[in-house]
N, CA, C and O of each residue as an XYZ file, in Angstrom:
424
protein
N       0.614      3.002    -39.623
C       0.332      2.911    -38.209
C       0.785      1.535    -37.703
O       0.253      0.502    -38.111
N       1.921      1.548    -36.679
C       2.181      0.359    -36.071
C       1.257      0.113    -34.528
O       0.876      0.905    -33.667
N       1.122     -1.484    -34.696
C       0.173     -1.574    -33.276
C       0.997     -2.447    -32.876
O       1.367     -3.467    -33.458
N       1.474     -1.793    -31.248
C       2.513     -3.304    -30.233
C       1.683     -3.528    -29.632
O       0.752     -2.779    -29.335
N       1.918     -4.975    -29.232
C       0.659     -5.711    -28.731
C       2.247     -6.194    -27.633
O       3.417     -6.396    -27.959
N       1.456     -6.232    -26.137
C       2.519     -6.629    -25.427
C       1.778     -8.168    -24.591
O       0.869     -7.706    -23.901
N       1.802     -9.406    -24.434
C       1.839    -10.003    -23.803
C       2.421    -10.747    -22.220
O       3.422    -11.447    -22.068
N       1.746    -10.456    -21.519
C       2.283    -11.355    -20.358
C       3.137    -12.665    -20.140
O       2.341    -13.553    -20.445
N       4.147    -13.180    -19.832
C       4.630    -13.913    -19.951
C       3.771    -15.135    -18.848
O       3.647    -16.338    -19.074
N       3.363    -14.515    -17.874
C       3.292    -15.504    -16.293
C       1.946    -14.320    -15.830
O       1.873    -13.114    -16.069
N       1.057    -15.161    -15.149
C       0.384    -13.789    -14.430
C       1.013    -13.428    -13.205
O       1.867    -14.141    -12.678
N       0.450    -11.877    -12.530
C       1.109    -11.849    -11.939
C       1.108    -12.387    -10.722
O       0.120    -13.102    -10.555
N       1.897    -12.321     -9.711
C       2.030    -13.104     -8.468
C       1.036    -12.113     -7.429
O       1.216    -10.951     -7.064
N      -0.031    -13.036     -7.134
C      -0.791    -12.380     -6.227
C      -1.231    -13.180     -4.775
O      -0.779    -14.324     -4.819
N      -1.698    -13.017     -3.979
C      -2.494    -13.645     -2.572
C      -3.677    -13.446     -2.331
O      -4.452    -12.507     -2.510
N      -3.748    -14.580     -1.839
C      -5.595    -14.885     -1.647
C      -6.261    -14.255     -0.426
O      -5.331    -14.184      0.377
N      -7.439    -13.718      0.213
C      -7.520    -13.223      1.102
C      -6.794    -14.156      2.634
O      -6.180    -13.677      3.586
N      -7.247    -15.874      2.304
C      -6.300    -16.343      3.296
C      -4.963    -16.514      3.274
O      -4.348    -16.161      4.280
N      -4.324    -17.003      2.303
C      -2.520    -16.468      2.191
C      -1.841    -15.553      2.930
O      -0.910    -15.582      3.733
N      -3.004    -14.207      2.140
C      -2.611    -13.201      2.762
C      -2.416    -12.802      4.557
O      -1.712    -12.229      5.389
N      -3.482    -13.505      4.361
C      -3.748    -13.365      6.208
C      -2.952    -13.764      6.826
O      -2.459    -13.180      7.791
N      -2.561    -15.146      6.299
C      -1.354    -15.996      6.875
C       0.111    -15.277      7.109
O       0.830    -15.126      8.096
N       0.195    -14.928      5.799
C       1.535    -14.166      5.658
C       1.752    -12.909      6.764
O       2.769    -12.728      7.434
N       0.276    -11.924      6.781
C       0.530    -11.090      7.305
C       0.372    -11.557      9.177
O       0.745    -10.690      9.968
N      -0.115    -12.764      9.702
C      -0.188    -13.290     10.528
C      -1.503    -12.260     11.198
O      -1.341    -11.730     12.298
N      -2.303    -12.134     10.704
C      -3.642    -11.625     10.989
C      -4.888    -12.277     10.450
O      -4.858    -12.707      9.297
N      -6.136    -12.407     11.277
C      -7.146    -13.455     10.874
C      -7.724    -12.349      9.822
O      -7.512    -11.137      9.779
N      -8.546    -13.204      8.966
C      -9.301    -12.942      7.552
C      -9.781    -12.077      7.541
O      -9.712    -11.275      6.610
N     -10.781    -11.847      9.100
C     -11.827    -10.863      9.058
C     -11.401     -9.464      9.397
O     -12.025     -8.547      8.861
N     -10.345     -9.163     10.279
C      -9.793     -8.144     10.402
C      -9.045     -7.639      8.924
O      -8.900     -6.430      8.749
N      -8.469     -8.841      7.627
C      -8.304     -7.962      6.657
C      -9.617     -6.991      6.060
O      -9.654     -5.805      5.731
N     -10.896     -8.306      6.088
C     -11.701     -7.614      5.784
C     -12.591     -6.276      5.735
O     -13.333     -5.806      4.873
N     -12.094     -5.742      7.392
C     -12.335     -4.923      7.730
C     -11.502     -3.584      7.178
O     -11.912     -2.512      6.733
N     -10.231     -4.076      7.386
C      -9.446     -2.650      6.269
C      -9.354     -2.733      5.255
O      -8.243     -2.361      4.877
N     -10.226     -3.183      4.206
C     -10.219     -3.862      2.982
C     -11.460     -2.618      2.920
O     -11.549     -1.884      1.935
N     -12.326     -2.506      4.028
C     -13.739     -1.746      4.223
C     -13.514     -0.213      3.872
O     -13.837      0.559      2.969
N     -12.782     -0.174      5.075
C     -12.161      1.036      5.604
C     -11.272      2.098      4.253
O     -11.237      3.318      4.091
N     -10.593      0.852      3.410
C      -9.793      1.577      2.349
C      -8.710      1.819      2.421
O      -8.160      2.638      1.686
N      -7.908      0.907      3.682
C      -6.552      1.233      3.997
C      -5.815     -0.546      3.332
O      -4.729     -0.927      3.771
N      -6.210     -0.978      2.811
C      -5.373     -1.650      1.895
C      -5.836     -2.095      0.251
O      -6.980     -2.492      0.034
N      -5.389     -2.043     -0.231
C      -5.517     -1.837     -2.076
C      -5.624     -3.667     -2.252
O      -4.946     -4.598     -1.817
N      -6.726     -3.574     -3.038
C      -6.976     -4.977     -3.704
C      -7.615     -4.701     -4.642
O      -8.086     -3.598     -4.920
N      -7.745     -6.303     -5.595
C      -8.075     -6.486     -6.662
C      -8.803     -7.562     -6.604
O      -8.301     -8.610     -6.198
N     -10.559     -7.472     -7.133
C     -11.799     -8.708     -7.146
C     -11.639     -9.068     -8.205
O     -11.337     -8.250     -9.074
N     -11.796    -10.509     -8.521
C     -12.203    -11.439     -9.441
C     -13.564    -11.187     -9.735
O     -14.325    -10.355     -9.240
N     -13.813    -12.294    -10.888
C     -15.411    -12.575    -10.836
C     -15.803    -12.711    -10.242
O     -16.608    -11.803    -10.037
N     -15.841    -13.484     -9.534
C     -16.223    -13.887     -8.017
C     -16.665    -13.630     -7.111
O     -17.514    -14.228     -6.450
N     -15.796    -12.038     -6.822
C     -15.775    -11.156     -5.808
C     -14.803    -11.455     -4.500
O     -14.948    -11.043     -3.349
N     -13.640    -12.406     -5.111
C     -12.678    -13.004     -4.206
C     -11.794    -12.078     -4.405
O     -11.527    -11.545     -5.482
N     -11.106    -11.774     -2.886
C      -9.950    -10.656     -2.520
C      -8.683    -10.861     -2.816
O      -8.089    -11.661     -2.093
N      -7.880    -10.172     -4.005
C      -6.579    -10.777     -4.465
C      -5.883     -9.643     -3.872
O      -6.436     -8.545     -3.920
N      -4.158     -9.823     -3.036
C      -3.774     -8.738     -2.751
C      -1.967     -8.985     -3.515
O      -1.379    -10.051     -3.697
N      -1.555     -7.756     -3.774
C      -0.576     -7.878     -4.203
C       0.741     -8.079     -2.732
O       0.588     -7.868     -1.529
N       1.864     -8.519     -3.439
C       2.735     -9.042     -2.320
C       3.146     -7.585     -1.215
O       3.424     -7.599     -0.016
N       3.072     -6.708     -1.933
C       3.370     -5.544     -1.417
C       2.549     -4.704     -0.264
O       2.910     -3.709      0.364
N       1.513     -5.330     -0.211
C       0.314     -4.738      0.320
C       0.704     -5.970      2.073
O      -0.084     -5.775      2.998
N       1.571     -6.802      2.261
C       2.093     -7.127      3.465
C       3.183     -6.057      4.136
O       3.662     -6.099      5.269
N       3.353     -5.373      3.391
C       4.087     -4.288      4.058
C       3.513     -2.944      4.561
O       4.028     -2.100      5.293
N       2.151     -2.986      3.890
C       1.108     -1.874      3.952
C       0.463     -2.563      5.467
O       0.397     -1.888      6.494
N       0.146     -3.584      5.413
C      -0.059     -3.933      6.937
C       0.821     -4.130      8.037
O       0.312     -4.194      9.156
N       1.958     -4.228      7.925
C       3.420     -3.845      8.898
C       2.891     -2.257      9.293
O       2.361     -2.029     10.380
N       3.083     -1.327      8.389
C       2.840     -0.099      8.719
C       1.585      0.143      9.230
O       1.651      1.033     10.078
N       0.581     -0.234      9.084
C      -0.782      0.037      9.797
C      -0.518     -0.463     10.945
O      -0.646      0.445     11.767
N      -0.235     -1.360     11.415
C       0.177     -2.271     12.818
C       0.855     -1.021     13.402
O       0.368     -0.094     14.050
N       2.287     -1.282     12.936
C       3.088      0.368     13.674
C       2.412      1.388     13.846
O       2.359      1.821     14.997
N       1.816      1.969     12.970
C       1.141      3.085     13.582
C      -0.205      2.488     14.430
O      -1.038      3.385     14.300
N      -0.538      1.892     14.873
C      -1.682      1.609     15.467
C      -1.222      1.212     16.746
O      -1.947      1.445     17.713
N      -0.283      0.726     16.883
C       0.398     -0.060     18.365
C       1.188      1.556     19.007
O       1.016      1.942     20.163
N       1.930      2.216     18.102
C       2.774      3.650     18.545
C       2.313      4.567     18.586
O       3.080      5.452     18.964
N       1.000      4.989     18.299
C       0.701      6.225     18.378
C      -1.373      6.083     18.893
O      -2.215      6.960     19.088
N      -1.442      4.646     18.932
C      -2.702      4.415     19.828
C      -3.896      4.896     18.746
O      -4.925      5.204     19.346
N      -3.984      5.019     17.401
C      -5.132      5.985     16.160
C      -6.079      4.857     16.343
O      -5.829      3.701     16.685
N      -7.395      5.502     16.006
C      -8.335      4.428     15.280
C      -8.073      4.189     13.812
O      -7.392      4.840     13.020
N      -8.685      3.244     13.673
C      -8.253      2.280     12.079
C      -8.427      3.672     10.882
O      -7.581      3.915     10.022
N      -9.786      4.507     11.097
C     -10.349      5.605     10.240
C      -8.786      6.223     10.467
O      -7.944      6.071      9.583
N      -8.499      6.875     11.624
C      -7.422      7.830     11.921
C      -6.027      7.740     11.191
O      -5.288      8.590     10.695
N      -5.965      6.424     11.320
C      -4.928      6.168     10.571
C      -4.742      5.867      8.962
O      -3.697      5.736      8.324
N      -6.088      5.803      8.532
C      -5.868      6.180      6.887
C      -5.701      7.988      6.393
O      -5.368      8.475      5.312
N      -6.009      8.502      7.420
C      -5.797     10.143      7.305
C      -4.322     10.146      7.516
O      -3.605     11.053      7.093
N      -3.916      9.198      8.125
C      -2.186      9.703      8.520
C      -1.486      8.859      7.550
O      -0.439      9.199      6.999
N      -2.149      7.646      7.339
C      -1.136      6.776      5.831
C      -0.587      7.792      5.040
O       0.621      7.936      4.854
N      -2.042      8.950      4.273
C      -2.114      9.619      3.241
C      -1.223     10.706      3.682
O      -0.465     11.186      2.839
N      -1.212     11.047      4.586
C      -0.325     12.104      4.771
C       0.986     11.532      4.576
O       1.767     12.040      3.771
N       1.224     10.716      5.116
C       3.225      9.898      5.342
C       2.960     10.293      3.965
O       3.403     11.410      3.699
N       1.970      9.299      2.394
C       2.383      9.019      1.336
C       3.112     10.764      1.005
O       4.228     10.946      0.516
N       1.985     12.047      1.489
C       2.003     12.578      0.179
C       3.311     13.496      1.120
O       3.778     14.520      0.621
N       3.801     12.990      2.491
C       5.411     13.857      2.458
C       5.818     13.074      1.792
O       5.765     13.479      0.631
N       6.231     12.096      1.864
C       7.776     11.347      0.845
C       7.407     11.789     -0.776
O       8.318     12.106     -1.541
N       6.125     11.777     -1.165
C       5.896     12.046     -2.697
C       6.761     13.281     -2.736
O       7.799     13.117     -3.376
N       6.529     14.910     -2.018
C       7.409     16.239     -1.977
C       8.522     15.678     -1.321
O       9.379     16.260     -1.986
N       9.284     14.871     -0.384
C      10.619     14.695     -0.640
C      11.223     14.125     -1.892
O      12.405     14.327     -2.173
N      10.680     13.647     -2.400
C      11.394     13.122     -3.298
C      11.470     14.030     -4.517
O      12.448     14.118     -5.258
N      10.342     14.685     -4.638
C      10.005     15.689     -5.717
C      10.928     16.827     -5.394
O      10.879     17.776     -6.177
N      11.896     16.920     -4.220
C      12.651     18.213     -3.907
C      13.566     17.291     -4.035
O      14.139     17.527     -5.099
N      14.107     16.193     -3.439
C      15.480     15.843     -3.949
C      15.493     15.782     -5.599
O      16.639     15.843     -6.044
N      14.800     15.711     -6.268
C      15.320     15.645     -8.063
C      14.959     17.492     -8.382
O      14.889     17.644     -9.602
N      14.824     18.288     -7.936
C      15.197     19.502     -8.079
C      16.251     20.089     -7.872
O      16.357     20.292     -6.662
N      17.386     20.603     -8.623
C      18.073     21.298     -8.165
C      18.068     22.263     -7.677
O      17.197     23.119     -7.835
N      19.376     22.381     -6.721
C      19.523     23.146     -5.485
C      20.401     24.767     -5.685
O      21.536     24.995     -6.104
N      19.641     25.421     -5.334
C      19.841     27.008     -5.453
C      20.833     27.054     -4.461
O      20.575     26.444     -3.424
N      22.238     27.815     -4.567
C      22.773     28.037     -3.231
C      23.954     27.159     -3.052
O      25.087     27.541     -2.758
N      23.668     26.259     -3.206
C      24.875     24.978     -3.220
C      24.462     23.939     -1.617
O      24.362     22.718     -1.497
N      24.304     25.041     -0.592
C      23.941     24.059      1.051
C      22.757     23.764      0.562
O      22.292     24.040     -0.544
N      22.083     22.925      1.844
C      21.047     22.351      2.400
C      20.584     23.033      2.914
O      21.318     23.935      3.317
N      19.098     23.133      3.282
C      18.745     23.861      4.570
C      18.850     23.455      5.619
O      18.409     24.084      6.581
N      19.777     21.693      5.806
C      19.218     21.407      7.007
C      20.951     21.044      7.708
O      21.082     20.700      8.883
């Protein structure tokens, strides 16, 4: 029986609840609030301090857009995040299927 043991080189690159804020140019408490809500993904320390990954500034670009374009409440719009996620999950799951027919349907 072989055991790989994989080590980290660097941890990874993360943001602090204020960083984050900064970056995303929104005050603390409003992250806090969709931090509540469940519309952005983090990770607690011991502490109970809010670490967010770099990616999760783009998760708030898109909450903004949909909130400024289509007028949702904050709740409303985690029903519609999940929906965007789970079309692109079936587009993508139909583009790596091959195609019966040879056309497109579209």
């Amino acid at each position: 029986m072989t055991v790989v043991t994989h080590f980290a080189l660097a941890r990874p690159y993360r943001l602090s609840l204020d960083s984050y804020a900064q970056v995303a140019g929104v005050h603390p408490d409003f992250v806090r609030r969709l931090v509540a809500l469940g519309l952005l993904d983090v990770a607690r320390d011991a502490q109970g301090r809010l670490w967010f990954d770099p990616s999760q500034v783009r998760e708030m670009a898109r909450i903004q857009r949909l909130r400024m374009s289509l007028n949702l409440s904050y709740c409303a719009i985690g029903l519609v995040v999940e929906l965007l996620d789970r079309i692109a999950e079936l587009e993508r799951a139909q583009r790596r299927m091959p195609r019966r027919g040879g056309a497109p349907w579209t």
